[in-house]
N, C-alpha and C positions, 0 to 999 in steps of 0.2 A: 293469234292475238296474244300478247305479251301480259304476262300479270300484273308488272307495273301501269300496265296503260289502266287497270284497274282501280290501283290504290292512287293513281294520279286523279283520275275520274273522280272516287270519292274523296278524296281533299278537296278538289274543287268543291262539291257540292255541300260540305262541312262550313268553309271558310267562304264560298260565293266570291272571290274574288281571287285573279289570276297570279299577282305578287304572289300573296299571301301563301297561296298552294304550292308556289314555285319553289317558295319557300321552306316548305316541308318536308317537300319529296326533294332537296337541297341539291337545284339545276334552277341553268336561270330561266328570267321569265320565256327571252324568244323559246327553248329547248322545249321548257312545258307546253307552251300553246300549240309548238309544231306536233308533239305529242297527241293533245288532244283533239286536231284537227287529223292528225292520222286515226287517231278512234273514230271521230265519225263519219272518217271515207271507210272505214273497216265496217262500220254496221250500215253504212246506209242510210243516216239520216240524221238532222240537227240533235243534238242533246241538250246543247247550253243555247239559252237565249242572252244572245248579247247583248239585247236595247233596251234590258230593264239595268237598272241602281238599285240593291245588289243584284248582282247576276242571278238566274232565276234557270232553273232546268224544265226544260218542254216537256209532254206529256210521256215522249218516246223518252228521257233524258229520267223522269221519274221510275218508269218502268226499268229501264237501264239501269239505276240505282242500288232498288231490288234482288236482279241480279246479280251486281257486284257485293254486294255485302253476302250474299248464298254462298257465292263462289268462294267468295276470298275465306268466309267462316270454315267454309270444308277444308280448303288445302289447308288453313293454321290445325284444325283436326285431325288432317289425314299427318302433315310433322310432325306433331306433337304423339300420336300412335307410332309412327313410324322409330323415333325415336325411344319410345320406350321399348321396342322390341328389340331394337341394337341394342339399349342398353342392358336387358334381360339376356341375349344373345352374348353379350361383351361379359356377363357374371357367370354364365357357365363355364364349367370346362371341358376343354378342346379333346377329343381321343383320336386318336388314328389307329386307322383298325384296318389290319385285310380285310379284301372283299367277303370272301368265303365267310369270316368268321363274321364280317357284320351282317351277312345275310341268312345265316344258321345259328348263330349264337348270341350276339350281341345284343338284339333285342328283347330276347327272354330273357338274359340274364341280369341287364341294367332293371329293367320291369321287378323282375325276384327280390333282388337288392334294394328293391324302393328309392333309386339315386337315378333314373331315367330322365327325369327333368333336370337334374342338377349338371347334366352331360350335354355335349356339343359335338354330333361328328366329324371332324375335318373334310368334305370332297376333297381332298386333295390328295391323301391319303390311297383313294384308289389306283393314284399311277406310280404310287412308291412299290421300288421291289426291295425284299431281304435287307438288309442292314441300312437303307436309307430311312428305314423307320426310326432306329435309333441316331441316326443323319438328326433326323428331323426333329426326335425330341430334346438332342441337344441345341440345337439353333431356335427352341423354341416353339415350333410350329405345332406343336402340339405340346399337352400336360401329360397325355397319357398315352400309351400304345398297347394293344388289344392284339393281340399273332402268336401263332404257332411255337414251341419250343423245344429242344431237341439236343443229345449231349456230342450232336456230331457236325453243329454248324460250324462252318468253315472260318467262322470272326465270331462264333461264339465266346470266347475269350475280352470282348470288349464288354458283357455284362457280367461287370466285378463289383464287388458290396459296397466299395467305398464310392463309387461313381453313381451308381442305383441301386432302388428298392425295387422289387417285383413279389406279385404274390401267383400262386398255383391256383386258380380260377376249376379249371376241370382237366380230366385226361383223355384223351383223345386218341384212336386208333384209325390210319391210312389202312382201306381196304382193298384189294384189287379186287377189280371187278371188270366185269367184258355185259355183251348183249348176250339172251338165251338164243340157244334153237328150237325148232320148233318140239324137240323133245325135252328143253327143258336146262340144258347141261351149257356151263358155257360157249359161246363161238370162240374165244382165242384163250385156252387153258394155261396156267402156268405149267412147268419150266418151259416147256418148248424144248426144241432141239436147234442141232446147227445143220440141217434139214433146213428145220421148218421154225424160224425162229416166232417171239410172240408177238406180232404189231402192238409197239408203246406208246400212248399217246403221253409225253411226260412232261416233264415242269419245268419252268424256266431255272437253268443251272443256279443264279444268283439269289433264287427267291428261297423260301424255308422249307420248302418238302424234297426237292430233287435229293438235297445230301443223304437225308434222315432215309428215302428209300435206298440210294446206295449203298449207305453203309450197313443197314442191315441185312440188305443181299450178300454183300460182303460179308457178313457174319454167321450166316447160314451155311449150313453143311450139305451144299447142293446147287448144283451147276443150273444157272438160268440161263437165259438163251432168248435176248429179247431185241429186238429189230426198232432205234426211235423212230417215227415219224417224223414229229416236229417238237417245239415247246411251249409251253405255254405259263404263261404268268400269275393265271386265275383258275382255281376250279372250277369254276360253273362254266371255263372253255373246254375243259377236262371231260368234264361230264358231258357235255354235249355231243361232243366227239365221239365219245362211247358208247355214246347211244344213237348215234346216226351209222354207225356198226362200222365203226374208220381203224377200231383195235381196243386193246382194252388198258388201264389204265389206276390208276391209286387214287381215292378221295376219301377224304373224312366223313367217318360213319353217318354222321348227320345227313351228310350229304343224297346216301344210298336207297333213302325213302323212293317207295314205289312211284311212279311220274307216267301218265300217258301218251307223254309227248315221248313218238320216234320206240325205240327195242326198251324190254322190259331188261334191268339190272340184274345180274345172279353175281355171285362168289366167282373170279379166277381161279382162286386157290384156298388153302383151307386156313384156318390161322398162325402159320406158321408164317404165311407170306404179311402180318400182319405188322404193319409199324408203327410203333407206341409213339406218342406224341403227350406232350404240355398245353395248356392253352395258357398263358401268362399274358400278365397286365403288371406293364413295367413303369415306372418314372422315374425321374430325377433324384438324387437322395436327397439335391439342397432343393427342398420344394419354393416354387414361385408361389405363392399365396398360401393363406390359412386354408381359405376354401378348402383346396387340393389335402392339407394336412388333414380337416376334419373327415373330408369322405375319404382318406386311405385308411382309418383310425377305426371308420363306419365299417371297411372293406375288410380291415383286420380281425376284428372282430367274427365276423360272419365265415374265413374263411380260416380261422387258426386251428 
């Protein structure tokens, strides 16, 4: 049943005659009668009594009334709600955040900062890898970006001062880690040999940690020796992997908390193998709204 066969209904029984309503719900007269001659093959039974001057609604027609005035009061309710929540939704702003970090950081941190409410996460965000975040916040699609940083990204060169502002949020250390044995020690140790290399569970090339692990292997005084598997573009695919005992692998400390699902986590290696990481929250320099300027001003403060 259509809404309007509704608000046709109650015209009619406003006005008691068929011009008049036709008139309202502005369709001619045939259009409204055949209307509401399909309403009451839809319920089943007369509504309008057509033999009195003015028209008159039958008893089922009265009841029907009722009805329609519940109905139609809720859905003007449920728009009128619905609308202010878009528009409370349209005043926030928009962040795009790695998974990782919105699932380990991003909630406690907006929470601390007392700006939780004032925030909007983008889903969209979760299918973005490495520099499509900054993709993204130049085209708009977000105010803010929440990720990883590191002095060896490969188009790290595109966040320069005149284009964006970013602030240093926390610091972060990439752990390797494997599954224990039952003595305790890990199952795939660093360096490994070229025997016996390490099974890698590692990151997708394009996104933000593959380099930052690279390059600092590369900077290390000491031969590694590691076998990839495959790659992956989220850590919590990382983690999984590694603890379904598939090889071991590098995640953000946060990450490394005890879990009883599948092998319990140990150290690969000692901190040496450890790689320092940024966690920055970047924007635009020329900011799209005041908003955005008062909460960076909020954020600067907190984090100078």
């Amino acid at each position: 049943m259509e809404i309007r066969w509704l608000e046709d209904f109650m015209a009619l029984a406003r006005t008691r005659h068929f011009s008049r309503a036709a008139e309202l719900q502005h369709v001619s007269q045939p259009t409204f009668s055949r209307r509401i001659k399909l309403l009451e093959e839809a319920m089943g039974t007369t509504l309008i009594n057509r033999q009195t001057l003015p028209l008159s609604l039958t008893p089922a027609g009265e009841m029907f009334l009722e009805l329609c005035e519940r109905v139609t009061r809720d859905v003007r309710d449920t728009r009128e709600r619905i609308a202010a929540l878009e528009a409370e939704a349209s005043a926030r702003i928009s962040v795009g955040s790695t998974q990782g970090l919105f699932s380990h950081f991003y909630q406690g941190w907006a929470r601390r900062a007392g700006i939780a409410e004032r925030l909007q996460l983008n889903l969209k965000a979760t299918n973005w890898i490495g520099e499509q975040f900054l993709d993204a916040l130049e085209a708009g699609e977000c105010e803010l970006v929440l990720c990883y940083w590191h002095r060896d990204l490969p188009w790290g060169e595109r966040l320069t001062p005149e284009r964006f502002d970013w602030l240093v949020l926390a610091q972060e250390n990439l752990v390797p880690v494997s599954v224990a044995t039952d003595q305790g020690a890990p199952r795939f140790p660093l360096p490994g040999s070229p025997e016996q290399p390490v099974p890698l569970i590692a990151y997708h090339s394009r996104g933000f940690l593959q380099s930052a692990i690279e390059a600092h292997l590369a900077r290390l005084n000491q031969a590694v020796n590691l076998l990839p598997l495959n790659e992956n573009t989220q850590s919590a695919s990382i983690k999984a992997l590694v603890k379904q005992g598939f090889g071991m692998g590098w995640l953000p400390q946060r990450m490394t908390e005890r879990s009883e699902q599948f092998g319990r986590l140990v150290r690969a290696g000692d901190e040496r193998w450890d790689v320092p990481l940024e966690i920055r929250l970047i924007r635009l320099r020329e900011a799209r709204s005041d908003d955005l300027l008062t909460l960076w001003k909020q954020l600067e403060s907190q984090h100078a």
